[in-house]
C-alpha positions as CSV (number, residue, x, y, z in Angstrom):
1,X,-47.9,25.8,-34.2
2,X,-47.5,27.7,-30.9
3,X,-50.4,29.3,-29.9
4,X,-49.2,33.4,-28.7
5,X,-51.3,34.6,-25.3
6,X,-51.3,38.1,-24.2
7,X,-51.1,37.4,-19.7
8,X,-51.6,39.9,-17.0
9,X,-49.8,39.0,-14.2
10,X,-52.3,42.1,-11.8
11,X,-55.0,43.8,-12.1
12,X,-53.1,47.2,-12.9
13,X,-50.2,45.8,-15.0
14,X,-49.4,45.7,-18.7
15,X,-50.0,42.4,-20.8
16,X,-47.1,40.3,-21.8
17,X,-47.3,37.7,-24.5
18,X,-45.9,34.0,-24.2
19,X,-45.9,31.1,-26.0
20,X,-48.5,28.0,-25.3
21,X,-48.5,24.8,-26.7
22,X,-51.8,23.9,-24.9
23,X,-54.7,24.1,-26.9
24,X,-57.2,24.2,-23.9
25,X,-56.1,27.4,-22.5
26,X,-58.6,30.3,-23.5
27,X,-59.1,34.0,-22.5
28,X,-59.4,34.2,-18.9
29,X,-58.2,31.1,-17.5
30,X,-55.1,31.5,-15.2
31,X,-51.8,30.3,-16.2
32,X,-48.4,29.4,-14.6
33,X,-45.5,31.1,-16.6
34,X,-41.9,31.8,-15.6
35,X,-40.9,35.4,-15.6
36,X,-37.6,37.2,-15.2
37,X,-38.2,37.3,-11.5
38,X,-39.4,34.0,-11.1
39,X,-43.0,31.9,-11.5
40,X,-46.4,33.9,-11.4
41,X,-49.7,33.4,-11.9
42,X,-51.1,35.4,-14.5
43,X,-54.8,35.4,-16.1
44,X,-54.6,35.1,-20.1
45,X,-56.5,38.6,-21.5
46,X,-55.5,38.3,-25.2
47,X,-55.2,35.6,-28.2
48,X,-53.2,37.2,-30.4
49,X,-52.8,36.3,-34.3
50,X,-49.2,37.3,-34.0
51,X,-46.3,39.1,-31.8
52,X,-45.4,42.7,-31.8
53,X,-43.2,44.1,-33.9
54,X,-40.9,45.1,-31.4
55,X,-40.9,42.3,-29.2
56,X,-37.9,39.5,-30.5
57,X,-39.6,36.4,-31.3
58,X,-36.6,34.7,-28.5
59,X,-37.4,37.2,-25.7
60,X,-40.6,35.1,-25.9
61,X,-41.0,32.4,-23.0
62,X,-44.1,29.6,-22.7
63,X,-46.3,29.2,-20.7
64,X,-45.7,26.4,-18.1
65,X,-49.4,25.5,-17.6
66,X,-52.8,26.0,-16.2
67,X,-53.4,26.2,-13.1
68,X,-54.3,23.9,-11.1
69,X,-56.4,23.4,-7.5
70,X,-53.0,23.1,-5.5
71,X,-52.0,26.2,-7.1
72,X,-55.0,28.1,-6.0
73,X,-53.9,26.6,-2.4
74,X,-50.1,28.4,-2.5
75,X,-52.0,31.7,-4.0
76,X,-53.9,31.9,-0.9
77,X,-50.8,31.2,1.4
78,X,-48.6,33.5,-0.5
79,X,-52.2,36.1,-0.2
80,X,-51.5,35.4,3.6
81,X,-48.0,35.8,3.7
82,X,-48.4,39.2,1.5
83,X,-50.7,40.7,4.3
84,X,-48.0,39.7,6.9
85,X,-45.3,40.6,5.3
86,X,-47.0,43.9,4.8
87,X,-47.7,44.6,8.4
88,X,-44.3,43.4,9.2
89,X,-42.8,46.3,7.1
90,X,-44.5,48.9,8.0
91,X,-44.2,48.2,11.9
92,X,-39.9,48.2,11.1
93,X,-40.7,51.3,9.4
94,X,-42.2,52.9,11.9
95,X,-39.8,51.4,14.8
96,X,-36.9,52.9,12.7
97,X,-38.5,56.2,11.9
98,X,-37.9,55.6,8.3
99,X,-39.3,58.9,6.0
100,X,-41.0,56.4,3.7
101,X,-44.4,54.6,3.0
102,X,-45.0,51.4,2.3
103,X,-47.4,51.1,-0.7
104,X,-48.0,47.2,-1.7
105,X,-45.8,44.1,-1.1
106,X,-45.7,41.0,-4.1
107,X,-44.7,37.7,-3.2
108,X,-43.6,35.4,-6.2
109,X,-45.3,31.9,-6.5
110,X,-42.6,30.4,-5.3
111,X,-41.8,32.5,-2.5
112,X,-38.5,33.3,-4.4
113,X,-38.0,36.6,-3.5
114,X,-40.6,39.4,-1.8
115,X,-40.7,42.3,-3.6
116,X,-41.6,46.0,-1.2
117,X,-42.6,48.4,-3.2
118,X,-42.7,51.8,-1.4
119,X,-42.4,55.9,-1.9
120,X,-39.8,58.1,0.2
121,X,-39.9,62.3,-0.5
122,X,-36.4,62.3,0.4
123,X,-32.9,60.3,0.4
124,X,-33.1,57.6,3.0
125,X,-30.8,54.7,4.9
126,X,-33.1,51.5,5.0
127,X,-30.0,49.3,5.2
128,X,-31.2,48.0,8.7
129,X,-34.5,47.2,7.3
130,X,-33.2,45.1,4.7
131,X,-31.1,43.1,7.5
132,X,-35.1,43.2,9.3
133,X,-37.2,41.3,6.2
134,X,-34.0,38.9,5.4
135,X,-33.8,37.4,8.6
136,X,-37.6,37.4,9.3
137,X,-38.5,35.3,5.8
138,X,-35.2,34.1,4.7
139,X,-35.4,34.8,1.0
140,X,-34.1,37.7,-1.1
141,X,-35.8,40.8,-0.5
142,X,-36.3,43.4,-3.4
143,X,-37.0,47.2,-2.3
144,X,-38.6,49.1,-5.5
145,X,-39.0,52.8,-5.0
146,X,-42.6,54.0,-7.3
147,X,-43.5,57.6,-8.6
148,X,-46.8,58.7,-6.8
149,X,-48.4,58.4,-10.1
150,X,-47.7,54.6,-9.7
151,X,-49.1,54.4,-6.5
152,X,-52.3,55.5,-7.0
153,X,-52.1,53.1,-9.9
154,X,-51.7,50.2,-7.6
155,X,-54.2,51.9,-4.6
156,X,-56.9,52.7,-6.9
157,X,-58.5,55.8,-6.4
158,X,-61.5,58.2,-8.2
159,X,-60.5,61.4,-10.3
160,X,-62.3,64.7,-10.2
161,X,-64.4,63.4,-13.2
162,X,-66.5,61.2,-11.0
163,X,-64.5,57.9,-12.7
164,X,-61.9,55.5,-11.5
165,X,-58.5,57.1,-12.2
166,X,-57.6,55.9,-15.7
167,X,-54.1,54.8,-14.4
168,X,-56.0,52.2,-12.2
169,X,-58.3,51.7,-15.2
170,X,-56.8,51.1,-18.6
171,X,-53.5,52.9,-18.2
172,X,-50.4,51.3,-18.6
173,X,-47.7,53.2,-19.4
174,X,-47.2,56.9,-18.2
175,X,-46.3,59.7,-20.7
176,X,-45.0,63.3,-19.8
177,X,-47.1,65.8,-19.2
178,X,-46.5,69.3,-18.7
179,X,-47.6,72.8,-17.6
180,X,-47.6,73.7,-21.7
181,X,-49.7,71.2,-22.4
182,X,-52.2,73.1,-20.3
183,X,-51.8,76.0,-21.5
184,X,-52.2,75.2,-24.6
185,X,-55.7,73.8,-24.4
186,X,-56.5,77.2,-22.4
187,X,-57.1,75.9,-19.1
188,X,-57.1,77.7,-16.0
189,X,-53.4,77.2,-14.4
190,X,-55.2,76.6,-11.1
191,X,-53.1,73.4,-9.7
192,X,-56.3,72.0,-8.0
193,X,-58.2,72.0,-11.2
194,X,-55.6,70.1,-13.3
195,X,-53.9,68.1,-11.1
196,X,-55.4,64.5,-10.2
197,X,-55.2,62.1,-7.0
198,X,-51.2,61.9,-7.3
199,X,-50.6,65.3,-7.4
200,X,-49.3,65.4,-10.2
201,X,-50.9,67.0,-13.7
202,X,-53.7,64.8,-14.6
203,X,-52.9,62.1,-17.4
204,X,-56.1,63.4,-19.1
205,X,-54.3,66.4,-20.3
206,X,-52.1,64.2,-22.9
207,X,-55.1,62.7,-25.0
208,X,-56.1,65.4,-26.8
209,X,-52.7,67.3,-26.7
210,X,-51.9,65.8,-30.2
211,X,-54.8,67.5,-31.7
212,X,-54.1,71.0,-30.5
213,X,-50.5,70.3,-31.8
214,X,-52.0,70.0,-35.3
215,X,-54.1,72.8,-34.9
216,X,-51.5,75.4,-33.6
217,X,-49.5,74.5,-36.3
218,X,-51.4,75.9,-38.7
219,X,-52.7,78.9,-36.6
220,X,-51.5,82.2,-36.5
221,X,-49.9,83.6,-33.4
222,X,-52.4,85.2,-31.1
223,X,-52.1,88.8,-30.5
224,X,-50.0,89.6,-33.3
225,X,-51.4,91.9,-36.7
226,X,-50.8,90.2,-39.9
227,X,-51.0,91.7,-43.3
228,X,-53.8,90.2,-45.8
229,X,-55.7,90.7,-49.1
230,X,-58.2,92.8,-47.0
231,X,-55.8,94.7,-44.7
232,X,-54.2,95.0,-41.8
233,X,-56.1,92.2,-39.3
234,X,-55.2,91.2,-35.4
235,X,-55.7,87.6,-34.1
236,X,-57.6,88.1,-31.0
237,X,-59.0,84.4,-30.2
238,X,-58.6,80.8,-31.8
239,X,-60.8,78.2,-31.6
240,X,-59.7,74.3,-32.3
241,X,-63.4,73.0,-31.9
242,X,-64.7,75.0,-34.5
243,X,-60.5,75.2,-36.8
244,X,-61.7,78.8,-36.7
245,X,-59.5,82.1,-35.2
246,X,-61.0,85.4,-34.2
247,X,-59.7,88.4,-36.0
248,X,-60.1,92.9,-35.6
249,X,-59.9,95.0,-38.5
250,X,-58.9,98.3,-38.7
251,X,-62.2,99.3,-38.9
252,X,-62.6,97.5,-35.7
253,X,-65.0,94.8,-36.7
254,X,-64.7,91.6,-35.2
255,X,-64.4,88.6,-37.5
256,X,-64.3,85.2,-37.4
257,X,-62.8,82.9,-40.3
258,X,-61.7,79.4,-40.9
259,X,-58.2,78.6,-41.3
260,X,-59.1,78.0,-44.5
261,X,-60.9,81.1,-45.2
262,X,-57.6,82.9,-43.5
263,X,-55.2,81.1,-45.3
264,X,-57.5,82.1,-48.7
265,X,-56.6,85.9,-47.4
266,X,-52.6,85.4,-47.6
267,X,-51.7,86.8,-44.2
268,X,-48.1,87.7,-43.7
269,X,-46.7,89.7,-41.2
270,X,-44.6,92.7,-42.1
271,X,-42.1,92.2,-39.3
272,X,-41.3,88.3,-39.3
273,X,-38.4,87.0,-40.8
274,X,-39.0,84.9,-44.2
275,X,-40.2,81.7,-44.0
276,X,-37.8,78.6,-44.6
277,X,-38.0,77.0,-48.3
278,X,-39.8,73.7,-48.0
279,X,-42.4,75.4,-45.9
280,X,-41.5,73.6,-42.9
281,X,-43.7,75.2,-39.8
282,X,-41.6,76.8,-37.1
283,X,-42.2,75.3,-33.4
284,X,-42.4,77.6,-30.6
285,X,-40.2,76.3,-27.9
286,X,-38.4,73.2,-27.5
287,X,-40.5,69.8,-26.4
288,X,-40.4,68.2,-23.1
289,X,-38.0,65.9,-22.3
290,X,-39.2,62.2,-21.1
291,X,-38.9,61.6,-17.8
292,X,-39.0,58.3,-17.1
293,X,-38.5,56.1,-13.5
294,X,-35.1,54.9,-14.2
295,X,-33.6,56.8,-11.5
296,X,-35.7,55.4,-8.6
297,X,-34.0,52.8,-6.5
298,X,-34.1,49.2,-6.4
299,X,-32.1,47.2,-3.9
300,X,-32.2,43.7,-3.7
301,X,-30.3,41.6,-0.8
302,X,-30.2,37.8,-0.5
303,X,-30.2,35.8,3.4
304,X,-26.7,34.1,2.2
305,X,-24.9,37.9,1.8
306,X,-26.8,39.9,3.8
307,X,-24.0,40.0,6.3
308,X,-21.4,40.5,3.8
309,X,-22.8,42.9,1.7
310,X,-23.7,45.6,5.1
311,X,-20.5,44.8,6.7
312,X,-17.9,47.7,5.2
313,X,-20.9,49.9,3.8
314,X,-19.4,53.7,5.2
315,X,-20.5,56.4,4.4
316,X,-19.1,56.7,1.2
317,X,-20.9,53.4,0.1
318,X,-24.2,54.6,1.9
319,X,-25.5,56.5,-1.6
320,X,-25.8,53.3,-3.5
321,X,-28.0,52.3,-0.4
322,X,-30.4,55.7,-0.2
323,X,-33.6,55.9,-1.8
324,X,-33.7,58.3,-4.4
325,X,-36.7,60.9,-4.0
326,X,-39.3,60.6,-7.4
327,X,-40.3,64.4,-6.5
328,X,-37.3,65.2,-9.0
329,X,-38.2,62.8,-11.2
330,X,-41.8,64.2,-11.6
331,X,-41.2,67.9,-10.9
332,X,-39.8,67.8,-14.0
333,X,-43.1,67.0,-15.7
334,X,-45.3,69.5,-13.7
335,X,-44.0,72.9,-13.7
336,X,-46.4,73.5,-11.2
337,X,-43.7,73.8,-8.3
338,X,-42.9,77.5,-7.2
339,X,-39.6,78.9,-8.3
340,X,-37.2,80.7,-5.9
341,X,-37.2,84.3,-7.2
342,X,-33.9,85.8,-8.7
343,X,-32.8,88.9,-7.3
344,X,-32.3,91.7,-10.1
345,X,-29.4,93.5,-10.0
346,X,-29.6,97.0,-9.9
């Protein structure tokens, strides 16, 4: 019976599981597998029992095997050739005056193909650099345009809390987050307080978020006066840590009940609308859209078409060529970007 291995193919990417007929391999020795991109050297993090229940059992490949000393030998050339590679780039970069930065460079075991992976703020031609890294290495070159949030993945960096950035850390796939979000666990809306590293709104903000979902569902609406048992009553505060809300009387007394001890009172409000049979709890608002990075740009070129593939590239031709900026991409998610103001009309 095959044996299923979770791998890591780097330190910052997700585990992907393969099939192994050796017996010998454990957790943490370093394998050989074939990818989609080519061969890699991955270190085994998982034995598992069986294969995720959305992963096709023929999407699955095998392990090749373990790694051996002359392996280690190419790892250290293709280590090497990354760091020259690297400075190679950035020096056509800066030759050409290209708006973009260079974040890491991967080369494939078998020096298949060399992978750039970089960030640009703005649309840019990099059609020239291609025609640069062909003809210098003579294998296919892959440009990958990142989020900034996947860049300080792959850099490493340390949050406001003190800790290693949890994208760098444990993180492996990056959900939406949004302004609501912190506004919803009654955080100041200062951007230097709840943004991290990146920029962006820290990941932090999405761990708990279930939680206050379930707990504003069931809460009345702040700053409105509901009818109950033992009168007229206005939510002033709420409070998830203790599932209690705040409440003023007409006498004005302050209280402060459960949300069981409110629901116990029958609150209603004389001007809402009735509620919906089934009891089904009404949303405020509409949730956030995933963003994801599909719309970043990838442009791969081999030594045997580079010529070809540049020659009748006009201007027409030139947008499937630009990098696409991942500030739209991610402004999306913040809501932290200043709007132009709208004239009123008078």
């Amino acid at each position: 019976m095959k044996r299923i291995l979770g791998l890591k193919f780097s330190h910052y990417g997700q585990i992907y599981f393969f099939y192994c007929d050796d017996p010998f391999i454990g957790r943490g020795d370093r394998v050989l597998a074939e990818t989609g991109q080519g061969l890699g050297i991955a270190t085994v993090m998982t034995l598992a029992e069986r294969l995720p229940d959305d992963l096709p059992p023929e999407n699955v490949r095998e392990v090749l095997r373990k790694v051996t000393d002359e392996d280690l030998v190419t790892v250290e050339e293709n280590d090497t050739l990354t760091y020259d590679a690297h400075r190679f780039c950035e020096a056509r970069i800066r030759e050409r005056q290209l708006d973009m930065k260079l974040v890491d460079v991967e080369v494939l075991f078998d020096r298949s193909k060399l992978v750039f992976y970089f960030t640009a703020p703005t649309r840019i031609d990099f059609r020239e650099l291609v025609k640069d890294l062909v003809r210098e290495y003579h294998t296919r070159i892959e440009l990958r345009q990142i989020g900034v949030r996947h860049e300080t993945q792959m850099l490493g960096a340390v949050g406001s809390c003190g800790m290693v950035c949890c994208c760098r850390r444990f993180l492996r796939k990056f959900v939406p987050v949004t302004i609501k979000m912190a506004k919803e666990q009654n955080l100041f809306l200062n951007p230097s307080k709840i943004s991290g590293i990146c920029g962006r709104l820290l990941c932090c903000l999405s761990y708990e978020q279930e939680n206050y979902d379930i707990f504003h569902s069931s809460c009345p609406r702040l700053g409105k006066r509901y009818q109950t048992n033992r009168g007229p009553m206005k939510v002033l505060r709420a409070n998830m840590f203790r599932n209690s809300v705040a409440l003023l009387t007409d006498a004005n007394e302050e209280l402060e009940l459960t949300l069981d001890e409110w629901q116990a009172l029958e609150p209603r409000r004389p001007d809402a609308p009735p509620r919906p049979e089934g009891g089904e709890v009404r949303t405020e608002g509409k949730p956030a859209a995933s963003r994801t990075h599909d719309e970043l740009m990838v442009v791969m070129a081999d030594p045997e078409t580079i010529d070809d593939a540049f020659a009748d590239c006009d201007e027409a031709d030139q947008a499937g060529l630009d990098a696409l900026g991942d500030a739209e991409s991610d402004n999306a998610e913040e809501g932290l970007r200043p709007r132009k103001k709208r004239k009123r009309k008078r």
